[in-house]
PLY file of the C-alpha trace (Angstrom):
ply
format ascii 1.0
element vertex 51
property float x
property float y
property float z
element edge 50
property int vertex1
property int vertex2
end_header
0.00 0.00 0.00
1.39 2.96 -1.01
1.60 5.62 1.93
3.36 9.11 0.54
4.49 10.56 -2.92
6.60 13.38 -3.73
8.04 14.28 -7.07
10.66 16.55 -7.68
11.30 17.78 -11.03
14.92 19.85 -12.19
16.17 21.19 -15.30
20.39 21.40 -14.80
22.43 22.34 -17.93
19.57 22.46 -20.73
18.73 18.93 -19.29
15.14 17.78 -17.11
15.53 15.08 -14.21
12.32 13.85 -12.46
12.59 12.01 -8.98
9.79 9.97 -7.59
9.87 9.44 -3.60
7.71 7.21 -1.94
6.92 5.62 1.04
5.27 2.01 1.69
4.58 -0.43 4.29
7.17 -3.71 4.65
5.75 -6.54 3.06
6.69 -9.75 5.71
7.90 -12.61 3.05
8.65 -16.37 3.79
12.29 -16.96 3.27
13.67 -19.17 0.76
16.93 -19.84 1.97
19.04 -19.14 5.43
22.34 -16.99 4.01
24.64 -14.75 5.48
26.98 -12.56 3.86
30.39 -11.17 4.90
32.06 -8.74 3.07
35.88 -8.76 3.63
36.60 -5.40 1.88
39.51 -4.69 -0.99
42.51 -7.05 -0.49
44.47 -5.99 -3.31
44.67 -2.39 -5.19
44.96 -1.83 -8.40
46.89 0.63 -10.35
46.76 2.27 -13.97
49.33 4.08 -15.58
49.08 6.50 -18.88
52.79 6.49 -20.29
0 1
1 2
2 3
3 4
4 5
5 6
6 7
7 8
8 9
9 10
10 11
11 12
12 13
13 14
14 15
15 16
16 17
17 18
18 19
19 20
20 21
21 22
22 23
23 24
24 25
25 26
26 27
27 28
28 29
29 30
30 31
31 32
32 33
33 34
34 35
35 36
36 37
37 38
38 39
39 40
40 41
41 42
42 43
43 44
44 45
45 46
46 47
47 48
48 49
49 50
């Protein structure tokens, strides 16, 4: 069920953007699996070079 709407509507640079925000109520869904992610951040860095 939709609860709130606002739309915001720009022109920047001879260009028109339109944003939509909303607001609903959580839908409560059955899971399908159990998972848990980690996330171990960047372990390496990478490097370009222009010559």
């Amino acid at each position: 069920m939709l609860l709130r709407l606002a739309v915001t509507i720009t022109k920047k640079a001879d260009r028109w953007f339109i944003s939509f925000k909303i607001k609903t109520e959580p839908q409560v869904t059955e899971k399908s699996v159990d998972l848990v992610g980690v996330d171990l951040g960047v372990k390496s860095r990478f490097f370009t070079f222009n010559w």
